[in-house]
C-alpha positions as CSV (number, residue, x, y, z in Angstrom):
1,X,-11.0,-56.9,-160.9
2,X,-9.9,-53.4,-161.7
3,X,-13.5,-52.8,-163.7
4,X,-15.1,-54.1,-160.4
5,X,-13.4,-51.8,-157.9
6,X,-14.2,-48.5,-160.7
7,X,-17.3,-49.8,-160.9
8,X,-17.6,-49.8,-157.1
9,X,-16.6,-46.7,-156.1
10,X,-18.4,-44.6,-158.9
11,X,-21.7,-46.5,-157.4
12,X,-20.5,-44.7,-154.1
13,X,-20.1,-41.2,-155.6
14,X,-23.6,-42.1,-157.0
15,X,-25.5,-42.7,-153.9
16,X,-23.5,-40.0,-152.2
17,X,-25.0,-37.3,-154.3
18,X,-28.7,-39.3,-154.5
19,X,-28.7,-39.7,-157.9
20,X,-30.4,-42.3,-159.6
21,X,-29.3,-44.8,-162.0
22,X,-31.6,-43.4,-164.5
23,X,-30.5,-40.3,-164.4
24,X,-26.8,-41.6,-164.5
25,X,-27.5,-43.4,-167.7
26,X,-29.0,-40.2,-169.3
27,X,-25.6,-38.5,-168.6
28,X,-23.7,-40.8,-170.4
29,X,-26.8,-42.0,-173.3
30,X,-27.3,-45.0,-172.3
31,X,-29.9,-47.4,-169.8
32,X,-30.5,-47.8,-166.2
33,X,-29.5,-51.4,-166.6
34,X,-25.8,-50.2,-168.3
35,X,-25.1,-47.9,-165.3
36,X,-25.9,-51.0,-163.4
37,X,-23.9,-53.5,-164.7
38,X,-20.9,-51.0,-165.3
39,X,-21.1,-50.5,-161.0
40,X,-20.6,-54.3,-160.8
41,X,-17.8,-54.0,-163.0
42,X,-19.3,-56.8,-165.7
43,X,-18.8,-54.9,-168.9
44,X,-16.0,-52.6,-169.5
45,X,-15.4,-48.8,-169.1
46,X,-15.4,-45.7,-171.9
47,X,-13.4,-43.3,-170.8
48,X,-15.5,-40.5,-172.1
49,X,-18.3,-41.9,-170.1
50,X,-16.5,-42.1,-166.9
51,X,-15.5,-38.0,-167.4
52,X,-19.1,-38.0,-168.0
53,X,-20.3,-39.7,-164.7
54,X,-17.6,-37.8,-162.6
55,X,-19.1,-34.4,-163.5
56,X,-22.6,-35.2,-162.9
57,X,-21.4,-36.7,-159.4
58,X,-19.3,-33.1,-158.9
59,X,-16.0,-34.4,-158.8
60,X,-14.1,-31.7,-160.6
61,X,-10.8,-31.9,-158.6
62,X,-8.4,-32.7,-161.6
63,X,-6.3,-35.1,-159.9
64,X,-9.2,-37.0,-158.4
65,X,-10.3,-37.1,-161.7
66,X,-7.0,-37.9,-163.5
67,X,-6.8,-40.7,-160.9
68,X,-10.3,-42.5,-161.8
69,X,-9.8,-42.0,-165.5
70,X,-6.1,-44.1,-165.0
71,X,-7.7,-46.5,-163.5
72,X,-10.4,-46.9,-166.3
73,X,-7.4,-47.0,-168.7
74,X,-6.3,-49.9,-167.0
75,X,-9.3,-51.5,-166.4
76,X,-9.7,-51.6,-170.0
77,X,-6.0,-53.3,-170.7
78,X,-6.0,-56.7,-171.7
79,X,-3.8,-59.0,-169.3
80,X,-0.8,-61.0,-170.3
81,X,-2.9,-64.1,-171.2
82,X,-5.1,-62.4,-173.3
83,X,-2.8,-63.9,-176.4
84,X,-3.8,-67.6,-174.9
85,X,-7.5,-66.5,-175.2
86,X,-8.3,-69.0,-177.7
87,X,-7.1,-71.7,-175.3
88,X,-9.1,-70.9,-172.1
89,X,-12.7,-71.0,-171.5
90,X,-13.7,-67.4,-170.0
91,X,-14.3,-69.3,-166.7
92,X,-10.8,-69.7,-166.0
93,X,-9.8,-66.4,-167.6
94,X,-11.8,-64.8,-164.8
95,X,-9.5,-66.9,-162.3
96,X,-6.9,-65.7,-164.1
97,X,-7.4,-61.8,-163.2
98,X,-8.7,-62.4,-159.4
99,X,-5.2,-64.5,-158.9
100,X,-3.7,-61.3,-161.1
101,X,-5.0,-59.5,-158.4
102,X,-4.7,-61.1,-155.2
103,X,-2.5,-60.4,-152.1
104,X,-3.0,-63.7,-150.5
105,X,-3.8,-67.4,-151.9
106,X,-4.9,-70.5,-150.0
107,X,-5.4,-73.1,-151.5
108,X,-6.1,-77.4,-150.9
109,X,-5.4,-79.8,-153.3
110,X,-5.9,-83.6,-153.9
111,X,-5.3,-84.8,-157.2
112,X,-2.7,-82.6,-158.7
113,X,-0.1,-80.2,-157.5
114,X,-1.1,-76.8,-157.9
115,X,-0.4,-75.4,-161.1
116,X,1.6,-72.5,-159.3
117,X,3.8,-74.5,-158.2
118,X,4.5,-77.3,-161.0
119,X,7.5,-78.0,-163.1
120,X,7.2,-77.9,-166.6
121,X,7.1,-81.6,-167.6
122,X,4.8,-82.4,-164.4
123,X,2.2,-79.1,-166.0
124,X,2.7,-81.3,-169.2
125,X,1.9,-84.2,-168.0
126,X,-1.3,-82.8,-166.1
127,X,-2.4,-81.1,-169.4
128,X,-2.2,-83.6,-171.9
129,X,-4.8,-85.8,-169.1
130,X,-7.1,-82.9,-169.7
131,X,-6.5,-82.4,-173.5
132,X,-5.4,-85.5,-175.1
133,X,-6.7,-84.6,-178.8
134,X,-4.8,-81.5,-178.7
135,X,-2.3,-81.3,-181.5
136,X,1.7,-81.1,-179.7
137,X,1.2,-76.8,-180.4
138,X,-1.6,-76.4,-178.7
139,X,-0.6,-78.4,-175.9
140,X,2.9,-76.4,-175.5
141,X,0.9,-73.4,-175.8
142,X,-1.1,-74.4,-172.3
143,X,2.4,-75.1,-170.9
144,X,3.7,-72.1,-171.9
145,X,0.8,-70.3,-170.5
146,X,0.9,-71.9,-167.0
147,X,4.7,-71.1,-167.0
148,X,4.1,-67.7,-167.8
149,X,1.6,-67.8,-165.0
150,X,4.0,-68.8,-162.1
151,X,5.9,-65.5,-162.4
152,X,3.0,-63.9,-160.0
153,X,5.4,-65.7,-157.6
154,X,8.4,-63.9,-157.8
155,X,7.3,-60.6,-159.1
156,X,7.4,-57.6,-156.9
157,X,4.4,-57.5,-154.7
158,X,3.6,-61.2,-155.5
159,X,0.8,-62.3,-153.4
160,X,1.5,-65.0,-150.3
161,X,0.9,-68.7,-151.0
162,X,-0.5,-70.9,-148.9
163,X,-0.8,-74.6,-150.1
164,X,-2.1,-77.5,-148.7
165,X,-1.5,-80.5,-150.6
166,X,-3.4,-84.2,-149.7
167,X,-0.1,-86.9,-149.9
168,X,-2.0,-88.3,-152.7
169,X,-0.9,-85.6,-155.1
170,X,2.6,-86.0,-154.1
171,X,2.7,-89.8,-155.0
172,X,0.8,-90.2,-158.1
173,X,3.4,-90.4,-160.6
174,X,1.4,-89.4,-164.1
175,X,4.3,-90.0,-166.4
176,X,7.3,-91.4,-165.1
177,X,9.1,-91.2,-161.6
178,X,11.7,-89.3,-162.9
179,X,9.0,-86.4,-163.3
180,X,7.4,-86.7,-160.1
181,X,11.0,-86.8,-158.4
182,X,12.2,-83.8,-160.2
183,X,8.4,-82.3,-159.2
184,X,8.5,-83.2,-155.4
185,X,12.5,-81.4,-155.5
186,X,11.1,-78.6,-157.4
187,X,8.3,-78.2,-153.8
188,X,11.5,-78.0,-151.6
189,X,13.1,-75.7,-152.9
190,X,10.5,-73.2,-153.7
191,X,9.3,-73.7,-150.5
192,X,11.9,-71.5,-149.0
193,X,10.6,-68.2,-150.9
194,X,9.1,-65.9,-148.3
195,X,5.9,-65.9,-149.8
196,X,5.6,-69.5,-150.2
197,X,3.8,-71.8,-147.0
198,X,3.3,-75.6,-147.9
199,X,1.7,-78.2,-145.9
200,X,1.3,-81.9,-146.4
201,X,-1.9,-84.0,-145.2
202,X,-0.7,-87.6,-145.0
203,X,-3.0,-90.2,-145.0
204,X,-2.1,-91.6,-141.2
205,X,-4.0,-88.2,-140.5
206,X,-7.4,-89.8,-141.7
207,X,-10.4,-88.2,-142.1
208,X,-9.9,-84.1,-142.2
209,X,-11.9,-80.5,-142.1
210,X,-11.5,-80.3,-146.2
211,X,-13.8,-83.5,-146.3
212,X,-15.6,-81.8,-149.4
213,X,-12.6,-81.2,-152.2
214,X,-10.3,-78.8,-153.3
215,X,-10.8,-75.3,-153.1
216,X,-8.8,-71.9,-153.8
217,X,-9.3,-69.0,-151.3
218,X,-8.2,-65.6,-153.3
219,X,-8.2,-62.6,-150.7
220,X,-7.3,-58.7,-151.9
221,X,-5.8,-55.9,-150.6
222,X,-8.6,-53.4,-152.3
223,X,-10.9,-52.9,-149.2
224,X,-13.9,-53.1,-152.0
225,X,-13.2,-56.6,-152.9
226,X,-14.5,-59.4,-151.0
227,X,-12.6,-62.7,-150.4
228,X,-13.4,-65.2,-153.2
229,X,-13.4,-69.0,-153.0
230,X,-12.9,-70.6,-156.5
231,X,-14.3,-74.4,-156.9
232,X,-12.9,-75.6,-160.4
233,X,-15.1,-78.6,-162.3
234,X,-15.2,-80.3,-165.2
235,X,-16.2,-77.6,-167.7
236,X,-16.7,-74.5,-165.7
237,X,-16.1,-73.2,-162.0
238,X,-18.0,-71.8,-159.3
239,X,-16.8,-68.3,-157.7
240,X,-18.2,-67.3,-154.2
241,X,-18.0,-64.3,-152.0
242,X,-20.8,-64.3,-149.9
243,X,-19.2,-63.6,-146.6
244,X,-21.0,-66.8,-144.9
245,X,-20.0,-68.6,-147.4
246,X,-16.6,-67.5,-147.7
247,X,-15.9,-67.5,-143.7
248,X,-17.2,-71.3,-144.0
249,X,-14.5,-71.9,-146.0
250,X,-11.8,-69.7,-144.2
251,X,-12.8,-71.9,-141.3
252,X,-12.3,-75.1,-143.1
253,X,-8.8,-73.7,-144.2
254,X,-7.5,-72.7,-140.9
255,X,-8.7,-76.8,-139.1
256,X,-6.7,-78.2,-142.7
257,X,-3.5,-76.3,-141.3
258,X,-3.7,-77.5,-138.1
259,X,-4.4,-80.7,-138.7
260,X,-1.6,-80.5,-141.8
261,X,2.0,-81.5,-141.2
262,X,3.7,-78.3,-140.2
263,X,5.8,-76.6,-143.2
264,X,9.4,-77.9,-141.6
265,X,8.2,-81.3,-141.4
266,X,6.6,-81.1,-145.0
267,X,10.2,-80.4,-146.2
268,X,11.2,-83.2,-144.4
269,X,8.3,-85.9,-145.6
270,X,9.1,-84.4,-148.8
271,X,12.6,-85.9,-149.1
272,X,11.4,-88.9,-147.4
273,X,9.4,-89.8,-150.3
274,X,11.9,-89.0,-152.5
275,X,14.9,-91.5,-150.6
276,X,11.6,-94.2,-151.1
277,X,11.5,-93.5,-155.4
């Protein structure tokens, strides 16, 4: 994310001073096609070639500069999961660093509960569906990881989520009731952190907007990145952020809330499953 928004604005300074790629790529040795995929932020940053690029674009203000060569720095820091990297597919590490990023996630599920917002033995239940030859390591290593993950929530700055949950995920028990009681109590009370909204669709609502499948909205505070929805498959995932694309699904999302239980009767559905266990 960071790599695209450097990338992004050094195309700006670029085009400001009508200078071509070519002629960028010359500055720093290297091809037209390098400058171009460094401005869409797919291949990482030198630092050297960013001072580079900044001079031939006439930016010699020294904290301008000092900014944009932090900002490489960081781009160029592995995040926290990069010690998992031999467990995820670089499909879902991408994920990863959008939801690193984000300010705001939406998202509608109907098989699982979002893996924000699972317990521990619920995650590990979920993961060993997904990995059953995985030695007992490996799969506490995934746990671990998705635990590690949830701490977006609580962090300063954590982003908003918004979750919309199908009752199916709330009633399909994986392991044991025990688990899926402890799970559904675990909703409740995170539920009441500020940044947290949860809905319930229940199935006396019927047929509903998100007629298609689950989806993930990821939306940003950097005005140069776009909103991205994230469709997860089998063995890889589609990322879009085409803005008809995107506002089809914004739309989608905002019919699902109205038609979802509101967030003080989801608390209260909530327990009502639980009194039924």
């Amino acid at each position: 994310m960071l790599r695209i928004v450097l990338g992004t604005q050094l195309r700006r300074l670029r085009e400001a001073g009508g200078i071509t790629r070519e002629a960028a790529g010359d500055a720093i040795r290297a091809s037209h096609a390098k400058i171009s995929r460094l401005e869409l932020g797919r291949i990482g940053f030198k630092v050297r070639d960013v001072a580079d690029l900044l001079l031939l674009y006439g930016v010699t203000d020294e904290q301008e500069r000092d900014s944009f060569l932090t900002l490489t720095r960081r781009a160029n820091t592995p995040g926290w999961w990069h010690e998992y990297s031999d467990l995820l597919p670089s499909w879902f590490e991408t994920y990863l660093g959008l939801e690193q990023a984000s300010s705001v996630v939406r998202s509608y599920q109907t098989q699982f509960v979002p893996g924000l917002l699972q317990t521990e033995d619920f995650a590990r239940a979920v993961i060993r569906l997904g990995h059953p030859p995985e030695s007992p390591d490996e799969i506490d290593r995934r746990v671990a990881l998705r635990m590690e993950r949830q701490n977006i929530l609580t962090h300063p700055g954590a982003p908003d989520l918004w979750a919309v949950l199908d009752e199916a995920t709330l009633r399909r028990p994986l392991k044991n009731r025990r688990v899926l009681r402890a799970q559904l109590q675990h909703l409740i009370e995170i539920a009441d952190l500020p940044n947290i909204t949860l809905q319930v669709v229940p199935f006396h609502a019927g047929g509903h907007a998100a007629s298609g499948g689950p989806f993930t909205i990821l939306r940003f505070t950097e005005p140069d990145l776009p909103d991205i929805v994230y469709l997860e498959q089998l063995t890889s995932a589609l990322y879009l952020d085409k803005k008809h694309e995107t506002d089809d699904y914004l739309l989608v999302m905002d019919r699902l809330c109205v038609q979802a239980s509101s967030p003080a009767h989801t608390t209260r559905f909530l327990n009502e499953i639980i009194t039924e266990m």
